[in-house]
N, C-alpha and C positions, 0 to 999 in steps of 0.2 A: 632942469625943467622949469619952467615958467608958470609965473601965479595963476595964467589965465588955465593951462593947462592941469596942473593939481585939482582947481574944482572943477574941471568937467569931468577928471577921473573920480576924484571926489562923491561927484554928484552920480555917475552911471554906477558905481563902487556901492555907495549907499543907495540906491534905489535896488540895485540887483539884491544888496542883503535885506532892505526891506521885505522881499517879493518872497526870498528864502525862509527868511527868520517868520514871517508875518508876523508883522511888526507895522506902525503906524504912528508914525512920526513927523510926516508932512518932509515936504522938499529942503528946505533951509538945514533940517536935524539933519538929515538924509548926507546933505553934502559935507555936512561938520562931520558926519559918522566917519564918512569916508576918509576926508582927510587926515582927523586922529586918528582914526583906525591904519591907515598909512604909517602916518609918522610914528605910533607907538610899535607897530611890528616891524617895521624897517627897523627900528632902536633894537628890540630882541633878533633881529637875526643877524645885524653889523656885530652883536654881540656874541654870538656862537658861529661867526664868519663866514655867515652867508647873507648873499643876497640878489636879488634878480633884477637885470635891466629891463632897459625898455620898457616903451610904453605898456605893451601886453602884462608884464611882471611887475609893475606898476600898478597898474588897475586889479591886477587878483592879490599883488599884497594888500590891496587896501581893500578889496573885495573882504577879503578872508578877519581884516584888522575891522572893519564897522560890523562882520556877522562876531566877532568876540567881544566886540565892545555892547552888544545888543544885549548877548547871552547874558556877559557879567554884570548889563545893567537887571536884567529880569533878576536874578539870582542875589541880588541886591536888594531887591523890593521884597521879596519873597524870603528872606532870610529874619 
């Protein structure tokens, strides 16, 4: 997959968990959310040997990786 495409999943990845999480963080966080959030749960699931293609499996790991990265930043503050 290609740079230009990561942050548009990125960026759609992060705005959807913003909208979940409410959360406010502005566009830029948003696409950083998503991409790490990607890249750190792709890492855990190449590790317990899984993992989903395509673009659709794509966009909800990183869906699902910028709504966990949101949680364990709140529970970070709050700790």
């Amino acid at each position: 997959m290609n740079i230009i495409l990561w942050i548009i999943i990125g960026g759609v990845a992060g705005w959807g968990a913003e909208q979940v999480m409410h959360s406010n963080h502005g566009i830029l966080m948003n696409i950083l959310l998503g991409i790490v959030g990607a890249v750190v749960l792709n890492a855990i699931l190449a590790l317990a040997g899984l993992a989903l293609g395509g673009i659709l499996g794509q966009l909800i790991v990183a869906f699902a990786g910028a709504c966990l990265l949101i949680w364990l930043g709140r529970r970070l503050r709050h700790a």
